[in-house]
C-alpha positions in Angstrom: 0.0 0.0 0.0 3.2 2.6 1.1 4.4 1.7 -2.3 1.3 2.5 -4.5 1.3 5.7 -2.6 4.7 6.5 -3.6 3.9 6.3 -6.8 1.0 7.9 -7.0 2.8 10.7 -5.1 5.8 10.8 -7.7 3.1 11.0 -10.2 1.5 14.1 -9.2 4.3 15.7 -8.6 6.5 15.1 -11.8 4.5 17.0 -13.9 5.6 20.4 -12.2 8.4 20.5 -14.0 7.8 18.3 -17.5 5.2 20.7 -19.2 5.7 23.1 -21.9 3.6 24.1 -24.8 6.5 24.9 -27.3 6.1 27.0 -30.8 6.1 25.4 -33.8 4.9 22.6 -32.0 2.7 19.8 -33.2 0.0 18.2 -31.0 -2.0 15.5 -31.5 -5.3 14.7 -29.3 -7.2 11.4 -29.4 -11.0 12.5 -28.0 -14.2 10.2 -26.5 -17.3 11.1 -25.1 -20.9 12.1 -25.3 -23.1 14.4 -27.1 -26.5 15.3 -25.9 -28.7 17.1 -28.5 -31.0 19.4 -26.7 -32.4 21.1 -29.9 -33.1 18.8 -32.7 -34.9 18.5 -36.2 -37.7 15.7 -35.7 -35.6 14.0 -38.0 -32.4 13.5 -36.9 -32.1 10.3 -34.2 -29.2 10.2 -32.6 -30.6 7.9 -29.3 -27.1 5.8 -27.0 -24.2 8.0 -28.7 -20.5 8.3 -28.5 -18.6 11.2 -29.8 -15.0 10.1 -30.9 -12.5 11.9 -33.3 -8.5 13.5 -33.5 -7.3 16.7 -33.0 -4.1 18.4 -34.4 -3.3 21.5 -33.2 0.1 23.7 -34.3 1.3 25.9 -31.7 1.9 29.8 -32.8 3.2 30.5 -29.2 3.2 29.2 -25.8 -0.7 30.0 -25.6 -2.4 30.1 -28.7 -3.1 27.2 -31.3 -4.3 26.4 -34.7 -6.7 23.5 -34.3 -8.3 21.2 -36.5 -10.7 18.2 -36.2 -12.8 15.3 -37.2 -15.3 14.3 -34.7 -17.7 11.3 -35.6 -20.5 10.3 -33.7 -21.7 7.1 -33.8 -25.5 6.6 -32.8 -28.1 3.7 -32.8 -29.9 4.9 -35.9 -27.6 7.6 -37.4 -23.9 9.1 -37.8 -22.9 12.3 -38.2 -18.8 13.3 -39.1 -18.0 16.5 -38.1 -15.1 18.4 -39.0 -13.8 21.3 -36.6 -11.3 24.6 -37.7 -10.8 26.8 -35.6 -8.1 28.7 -32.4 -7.1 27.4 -29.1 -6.2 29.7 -26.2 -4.2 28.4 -22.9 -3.5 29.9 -19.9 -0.2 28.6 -19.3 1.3 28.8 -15.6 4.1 27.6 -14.7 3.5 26.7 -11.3 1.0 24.1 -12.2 -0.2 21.0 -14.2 -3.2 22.4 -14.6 -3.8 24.5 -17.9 -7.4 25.8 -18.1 -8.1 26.4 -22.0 -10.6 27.8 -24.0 -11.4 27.5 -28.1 -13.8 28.4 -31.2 -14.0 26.3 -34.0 -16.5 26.4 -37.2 -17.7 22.9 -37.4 -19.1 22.0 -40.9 -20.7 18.3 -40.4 -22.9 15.7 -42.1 -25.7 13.6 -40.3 -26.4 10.0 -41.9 -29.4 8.5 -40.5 -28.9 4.5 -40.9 -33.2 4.0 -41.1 -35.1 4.8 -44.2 -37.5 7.4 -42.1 -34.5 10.2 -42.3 -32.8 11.9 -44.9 -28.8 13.0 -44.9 -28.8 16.8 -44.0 -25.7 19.5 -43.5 -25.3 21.0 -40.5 -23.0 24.7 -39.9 -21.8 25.1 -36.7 -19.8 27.7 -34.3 -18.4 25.6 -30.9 -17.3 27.5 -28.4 -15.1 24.9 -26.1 -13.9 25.0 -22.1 -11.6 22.8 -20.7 -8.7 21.6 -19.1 -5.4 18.9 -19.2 -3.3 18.2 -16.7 0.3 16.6 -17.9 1.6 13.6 -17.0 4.5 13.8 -18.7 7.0 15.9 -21.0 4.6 14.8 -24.1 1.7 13.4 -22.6 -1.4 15.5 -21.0 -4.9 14.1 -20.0 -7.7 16.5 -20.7 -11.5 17.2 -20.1 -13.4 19.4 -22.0 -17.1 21.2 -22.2 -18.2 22.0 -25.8 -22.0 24.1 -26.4 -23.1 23.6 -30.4 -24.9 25.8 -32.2 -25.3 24.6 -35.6 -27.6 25.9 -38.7 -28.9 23.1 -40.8 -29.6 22.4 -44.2 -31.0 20.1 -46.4 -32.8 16.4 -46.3 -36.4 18.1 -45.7 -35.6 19.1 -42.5 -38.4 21.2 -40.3 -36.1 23.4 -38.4 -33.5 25.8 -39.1 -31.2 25.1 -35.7 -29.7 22.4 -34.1 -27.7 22.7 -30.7 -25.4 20.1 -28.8 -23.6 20.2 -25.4 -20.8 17.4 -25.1 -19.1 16.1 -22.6 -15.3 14.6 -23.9 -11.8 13.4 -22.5 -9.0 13.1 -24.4 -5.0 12.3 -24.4 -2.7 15.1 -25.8 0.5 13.7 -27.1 3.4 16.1 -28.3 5.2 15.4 -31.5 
């Protein structure tokens, strides 16, 4: 038990002084989670999801990023692949593991139903993000993040103009 304890100690404390978000730098994020659609077209079913996808970002400075994304979700009756492109902003302190971020990202994405009562529509999108990851390493950092959804949508004999999501995703950030 004293030596689980160790290492969990050695653990939290390495981090303080591995972590650096470096310019030029390449980042790579593997992302799971869920996705609750809160306003829908009667049309789109997207029942028992899970919201999976990659990241790349490329670091301008120590805080901000260039991000990009594919997000699929993978539904019951329907998938959707979403594409993200957007900026990243971290508030980097040095005395922590802890970096607090926050991005935007214009999210173009396409919804496949998988039953013959839908039809494919287009969705436009602006997703504000929140979140946070915590390194446990010089190249790793564990991560959880908040994301709201707004989306316009188009196409498929859809009934309403707006859609809106709020997911709930972790994630792994390696450095390259």
């Amino acid at each position: 038990m004293v030596k689980k304890i160790a290492w969990l100690l050695c653990l939290v404390a390495l981090p303080i002084f591995s972590y650096e978000y470096k310019p030029t730098q390449w980042l790579v994020r593997g992302i799971v989670g869920n996705s609750i659609y809160f306003v829908k077209d009667s049309r789109t079913i997207v029942d028992n999801n899970i919201v999976s996808g990659v990241e790349f970002e490329y670091m301008m400075d120590s805080n901000w990023s260039l991000i990009s994304a594919a997000r699929p979700l993978f539904a019951i009756n329907s998938l959707s692949l979403e594409f993200g492109l957007g900026a990243k902003y971290r508030f980097v302190n040095h005395q922590s593991p802890f970096v607090p971020f926050v991005s935007l990202a214009l999210t173009p994405s396409v919804f496949f139903p998988t039953t013959a009562s839908s039809k494919p529509h287009f969705n436009l999108g602006l997703r504000p993000t929140a979140g946070f990851e915590y390194f446990v390493g010089n190249d790793l950092a564990l991560g959880i993040e908040a994301a709201f959804n707004p989306s316009f949508v188009m196409g498929g004999g859809t009934t309403k103009t707006l859609e809106a999501t709020f997911e709930i995703l972790t994630g792994a950030t390696f450095f390259i």
